[in-house]
N, C-alpha and C positions, 0 to 999 in steps of 0.2 A: 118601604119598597112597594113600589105599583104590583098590581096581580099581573101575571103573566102566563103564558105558554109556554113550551118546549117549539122553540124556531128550528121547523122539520130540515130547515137547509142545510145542516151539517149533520144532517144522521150518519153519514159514510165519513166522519174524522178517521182519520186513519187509527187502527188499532194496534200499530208499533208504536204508535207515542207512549210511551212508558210513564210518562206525568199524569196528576190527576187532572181531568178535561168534563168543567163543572157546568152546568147547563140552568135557564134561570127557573127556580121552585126547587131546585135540587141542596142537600143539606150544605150546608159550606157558602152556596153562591152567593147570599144577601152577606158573607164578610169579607169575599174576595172581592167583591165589587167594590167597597169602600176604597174611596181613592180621599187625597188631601183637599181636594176641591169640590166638594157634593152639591152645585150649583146647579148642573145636570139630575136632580135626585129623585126625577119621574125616570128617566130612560135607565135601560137596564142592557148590555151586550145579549148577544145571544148567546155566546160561546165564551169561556176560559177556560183558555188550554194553558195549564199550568206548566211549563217545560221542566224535567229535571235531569238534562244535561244539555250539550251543545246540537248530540243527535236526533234530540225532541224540536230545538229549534230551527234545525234543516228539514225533519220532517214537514213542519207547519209552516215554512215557507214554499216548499215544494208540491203541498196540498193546495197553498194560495194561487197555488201557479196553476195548477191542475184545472182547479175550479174557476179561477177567474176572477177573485174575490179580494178586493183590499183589507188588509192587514194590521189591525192596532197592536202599537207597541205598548204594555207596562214594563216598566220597570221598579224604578220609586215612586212612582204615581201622584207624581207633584207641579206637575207641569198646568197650567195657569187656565188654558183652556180644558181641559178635562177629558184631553184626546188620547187618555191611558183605557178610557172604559167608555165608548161612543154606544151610544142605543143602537141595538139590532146588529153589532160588530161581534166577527171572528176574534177576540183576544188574543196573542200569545201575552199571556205573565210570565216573566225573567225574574219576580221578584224571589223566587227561590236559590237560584244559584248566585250564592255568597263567597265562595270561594277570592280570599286576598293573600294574595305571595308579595313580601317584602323582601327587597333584598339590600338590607344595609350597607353592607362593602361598594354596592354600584350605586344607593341611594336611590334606586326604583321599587315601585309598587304597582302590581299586576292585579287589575282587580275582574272580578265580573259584573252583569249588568245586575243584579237585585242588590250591591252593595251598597248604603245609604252611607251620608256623611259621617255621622256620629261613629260607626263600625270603620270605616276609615280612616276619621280621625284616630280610633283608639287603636287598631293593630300599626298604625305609623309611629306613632308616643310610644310602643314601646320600644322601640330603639333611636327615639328623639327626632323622629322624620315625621312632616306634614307636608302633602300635598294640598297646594294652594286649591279651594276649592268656593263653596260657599258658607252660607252663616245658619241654616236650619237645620237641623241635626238629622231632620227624619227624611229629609232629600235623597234624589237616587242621584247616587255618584255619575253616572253615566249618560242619564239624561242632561244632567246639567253640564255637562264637561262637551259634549255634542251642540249645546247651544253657545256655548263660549266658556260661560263660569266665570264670576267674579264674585268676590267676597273682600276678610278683611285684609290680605295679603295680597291683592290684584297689585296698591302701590308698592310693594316689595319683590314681588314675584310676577309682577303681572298676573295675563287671564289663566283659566285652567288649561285652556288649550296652546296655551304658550308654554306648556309642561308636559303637555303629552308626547311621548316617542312612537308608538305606536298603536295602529289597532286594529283587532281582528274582527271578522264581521262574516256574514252570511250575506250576500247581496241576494238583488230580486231574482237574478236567476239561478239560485241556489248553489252557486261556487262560493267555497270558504278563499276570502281574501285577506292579507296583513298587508294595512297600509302604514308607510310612514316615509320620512325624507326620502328615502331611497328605493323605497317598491312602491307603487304605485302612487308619486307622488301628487297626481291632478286631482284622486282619491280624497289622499290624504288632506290635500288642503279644503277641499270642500266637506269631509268630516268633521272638519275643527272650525264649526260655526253652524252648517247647514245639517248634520250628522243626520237629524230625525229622516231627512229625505232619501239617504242614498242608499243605508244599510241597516240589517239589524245586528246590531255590535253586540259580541258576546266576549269581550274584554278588550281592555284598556291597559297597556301600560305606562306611567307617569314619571317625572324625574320629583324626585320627593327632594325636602330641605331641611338639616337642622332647625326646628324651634321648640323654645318650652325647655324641661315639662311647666318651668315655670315664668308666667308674663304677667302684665300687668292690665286688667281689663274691669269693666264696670260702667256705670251710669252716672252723666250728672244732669239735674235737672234745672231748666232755666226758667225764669220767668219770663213769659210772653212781654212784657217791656224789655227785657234785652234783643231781643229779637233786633231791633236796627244793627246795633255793637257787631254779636255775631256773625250777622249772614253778610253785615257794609266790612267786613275784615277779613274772613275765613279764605277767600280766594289770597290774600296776601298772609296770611299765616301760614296755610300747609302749604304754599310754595318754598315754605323754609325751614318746615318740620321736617322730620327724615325721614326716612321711606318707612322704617320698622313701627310708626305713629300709624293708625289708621284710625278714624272716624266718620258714623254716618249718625245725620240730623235725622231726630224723630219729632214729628209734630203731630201731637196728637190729646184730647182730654185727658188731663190727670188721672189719674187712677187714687185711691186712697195709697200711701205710703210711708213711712217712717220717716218724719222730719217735715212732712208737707203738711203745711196748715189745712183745714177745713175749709177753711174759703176760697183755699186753691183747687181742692178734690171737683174732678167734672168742668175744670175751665182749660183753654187751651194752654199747655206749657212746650216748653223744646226739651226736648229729652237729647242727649248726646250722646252716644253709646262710644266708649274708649278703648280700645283693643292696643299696647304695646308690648311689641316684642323681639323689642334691643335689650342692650345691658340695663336691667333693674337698676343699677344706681344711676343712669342718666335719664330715666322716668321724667322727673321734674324739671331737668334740661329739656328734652321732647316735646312738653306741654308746654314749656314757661308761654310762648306765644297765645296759646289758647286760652290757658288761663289768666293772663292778662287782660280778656277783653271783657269779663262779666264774672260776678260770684255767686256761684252754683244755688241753690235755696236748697240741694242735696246733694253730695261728693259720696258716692260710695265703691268709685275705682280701689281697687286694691289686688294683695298680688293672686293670683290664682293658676291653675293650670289651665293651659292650651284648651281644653275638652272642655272646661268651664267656662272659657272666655268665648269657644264657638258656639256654644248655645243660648250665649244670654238675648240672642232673639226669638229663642223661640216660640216664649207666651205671646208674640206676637204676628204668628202665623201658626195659631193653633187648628191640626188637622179635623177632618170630617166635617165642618162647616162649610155654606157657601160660603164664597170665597169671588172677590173682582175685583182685577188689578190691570193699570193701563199705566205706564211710563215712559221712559226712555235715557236722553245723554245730555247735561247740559255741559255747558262750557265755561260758565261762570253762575255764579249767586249774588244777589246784593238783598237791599231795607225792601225791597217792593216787591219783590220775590216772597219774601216771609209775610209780608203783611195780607197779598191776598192768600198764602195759605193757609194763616191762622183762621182767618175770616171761614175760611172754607171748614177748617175743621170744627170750629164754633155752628157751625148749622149742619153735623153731621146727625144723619137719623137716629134718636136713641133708643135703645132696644131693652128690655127687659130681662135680666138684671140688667143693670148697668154696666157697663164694659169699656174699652175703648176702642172701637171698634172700625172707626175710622182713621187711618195714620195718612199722613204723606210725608214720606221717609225720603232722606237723601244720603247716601253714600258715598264718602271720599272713594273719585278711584286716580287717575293720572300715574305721576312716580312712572312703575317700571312696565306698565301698558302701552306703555309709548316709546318701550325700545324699540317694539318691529315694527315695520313700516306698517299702513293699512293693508295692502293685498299681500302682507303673507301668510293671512288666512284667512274663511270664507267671514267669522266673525270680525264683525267691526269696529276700529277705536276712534276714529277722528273726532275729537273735540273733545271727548269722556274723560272731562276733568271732575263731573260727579253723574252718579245714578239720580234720575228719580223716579217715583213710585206713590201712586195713590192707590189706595188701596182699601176693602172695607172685606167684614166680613160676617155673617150672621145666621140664625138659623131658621126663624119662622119664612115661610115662603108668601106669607104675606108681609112683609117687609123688601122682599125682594126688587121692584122698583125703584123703592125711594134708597134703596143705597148704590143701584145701578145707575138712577140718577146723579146721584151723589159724586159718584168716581167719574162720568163723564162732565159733567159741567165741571167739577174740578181739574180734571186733564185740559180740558177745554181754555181753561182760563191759564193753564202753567205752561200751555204749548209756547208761548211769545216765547221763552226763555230756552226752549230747545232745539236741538240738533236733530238738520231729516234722519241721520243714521240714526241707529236704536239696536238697542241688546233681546234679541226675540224669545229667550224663556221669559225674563221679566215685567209682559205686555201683553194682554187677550189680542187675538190676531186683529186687524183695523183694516184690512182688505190688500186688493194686490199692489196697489199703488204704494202704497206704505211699505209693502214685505220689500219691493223693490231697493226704494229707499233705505231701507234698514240696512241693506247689507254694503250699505256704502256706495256706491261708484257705479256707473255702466258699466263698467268693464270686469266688474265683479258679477255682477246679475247676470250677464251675458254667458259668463263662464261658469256659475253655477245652473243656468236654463240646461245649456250646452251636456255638463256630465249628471243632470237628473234625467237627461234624454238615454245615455248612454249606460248609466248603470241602474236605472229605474222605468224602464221606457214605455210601461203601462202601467205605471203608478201605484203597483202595488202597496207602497205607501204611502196610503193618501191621508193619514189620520195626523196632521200636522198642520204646522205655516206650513203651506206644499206649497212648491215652486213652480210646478207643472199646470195647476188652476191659476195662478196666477199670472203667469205666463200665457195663458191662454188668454187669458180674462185681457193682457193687457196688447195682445194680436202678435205676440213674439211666438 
């Protein structure tokens, strides 16, 4: 951590905040600051105000108001740009209040905002309920569920916010609101895509669904000569796999592994990470298509629990390191597609130890993403028959070019292939022309400018894709 001062502009926090309110040189502050992205890892907030209740979080909105003063949200502190902990920023941290209420008989789960996947995931298994969510375990439920949420059930269940009923929030002028179909619905729907901008949400509640405890999930790994087979079929494959199949392409150097020759270790392979969770005896039914098209050089699918099977990404988004990631939606994959990403992964920056540290991942989504229409929420689907993601990440900060390069020339090059819309947790912001873009349609952008005026109207949350700079930026 950089040396610092005490930033005298918040000497007067209010003293009802009953949370601890950690200041930077003060004991605690250099671990509260650690966020999953340390890309930022010279800048340091001035302020974290730790909330621990709802009335801490009104407080500290109402201070923002007082003062004048834009507002970062943490929560799970996962979000891509690293707008959980901005230099010389007021904080509020929600990562304390964990509070999750299930309720099996109605198949809802009420959570708050410091609730992470993994915590989630595990009070929903126990009474055989998962909320469709995403695939890192140390993710904040809440953040990502505000930007849309897709993971490995987006084709079965669609996105997260296609499961959300309702939700409670502090808006910027300090009125506590519950939005959902039926209160406030203009709210609501610009929550469930655009959330970071309108409110600071201090719960969620979700419509949860039988899976598990027990599915079928794991890795196989390809050799980079199958690469044509794969990625010239896949689009005609899982148009025929069933929804409960999920799949996302890992392209990335080998890692040392059990079964993988030497001479493969450190050269590009396709990883395919296998998530099923229909009936176990129709496993092999599910896949036949897939596995018909190449034979693995490693098969280690097998049957596991739900909690095991959402984690198996996670060594590959390990926290506390920088971190830089630029994506978006395609609509299709073919042989050309994979040949310049291999290419791209074979000149990724090597870093010391050795890692793999450059991926460009693709994610099955379509299936049940594409029951509601595009504008029935602020989040957008048109085309998103796969995710993609490049993505790198490291620790010396002298390396920090050559893998920023890295991720842009490689975005650069896979753009031909993608859709203007785009999913904005899974992308560092690209400016306003793009945020536009991203949310789909005129007539979505127009109606999200429209209620960030309305219930945000001096931007007290500006620590995001904000709508409002962009909006400006582009003379709306």
């Amino acid at each position: 951590m950089p040396d610092t001062v005490t930033d005298p502009r918040f000497a007067d926090f209010p003293a009802a905040f009953k949370g601890r309110v950690l200041r930077a040189g003060e004991s605690d502050f250099a671990s509260a600051r650690l966020i999953w992205n340390m890309l930022r890892r010279d800048e340091n907030p001035a302020v974290i105000a730790q909330a621990a209740d709802r009335e801490d979080v009104a407080i500290a909105v109402a201070y923002a108001n007082e003062t004048g003063v834009p507002l970062a949200i943490h929560s799970g502190g996962h979000g891509i740009d690293g707008m959980a902990m901005p230099g010389a920023a007021l904080v509020l941290d929600l990562s304390k209040l964990k509070n999750i209420e299930v309720d099996p008989e109605r198949r809802l789960v009420t959570i708050e905002p410091g609730v992470l996947l993994g915590e989630l995931d595990a009070a929903g298994q126990e009474h055989g309920l998962v909320v469709p969510a995403g695939v890192v375990s140390d993710t904040g439920a809440t953040g990502l569920a505000l930007g849309g949420g897709i993971g490995h059930l987006t084709r079965r269940f669609g996105a997260t916010v296609d499961n959300i009923v309702s939700i409670e929030g502090i808006t910027a002028d300090g009125a506590t609101v519950t939005a959902s179909a039926e209160s406030h619905p203009d709210l609501f729907w610009g929550l469930c895509g655009a959330g970071h901008n309108l409110a600071v949400v201090t719960s969620i509640t979700f419509r949860a669904h039988p899976v598990g405890p027990r599915v079928m999930s794991g890795m196989m790994f390809y050799s980079a000569d199958d690469a044509p087979k794969l990625f010239g079929n896949l689009d005609a494959v899982m148009a025929e796999a069933p929804r409960e199949l999920s799949i996302a392409l890992i392209l990335l150097n080998a890692p040392p592994l059990p079964g993988l020759a030497d001479s493969v270790v450190g050269t590009p392979v396709i990883a395919v990470l296998v998530i099923y969770t229909g009936d176990l005896a129709r496993y092999e039914e599910a896949t036949a298509g897939l596995r018909s098209l190449a034979r693995p050089l490693v098969d280690d699918v097998t049957e596991t629990t739900w909690a095991q099977a959402n984690s198996i990404a996670d060594p590959f988004e390990p926290p506390g390191r920088a971190q830089y990631l630029r994506g978006g939606y395609m609509s299709g994959i073919d042989a050309d597609l994979a040949a310049v990403a291999l290419h791209q992964v074979a000149s990724c920056p090597r870093t010391e130890p050795p890692s793999p540290n450059c991926l460009v991942t693709l994610p099955i989504l379509g299936g049940a993403i594409f029951d509601r229409p595009e504008d029935a929420t602020a989040f957008s689907r048109t085309g998103a028959e796969w995710l993609y993601e490049v993505s790198a990440h490291w620790d010396d900060p002298a390396d920090d070019s050559a893998h920023l390069d890295w991720v842009h020339e490689t975005d650069a090059l896979l753009r031909r292939w993608a859709t203007p819309n785009a999913y904005v947790n899974l992308t560092t912001h690209r400016g306003a022309e793009w945020l536009r873009q991203a949310y789909g349609t005129d007539e979505k952008w127009r109606r999200l400018v429209e209620l960030k005026k309305a219930w945000d109207p001096d931007n007290r949350l500006a620590y995001n894709k904000n709508i409002r700079t962009a909006a400006e930026e582009l003379g709306a």
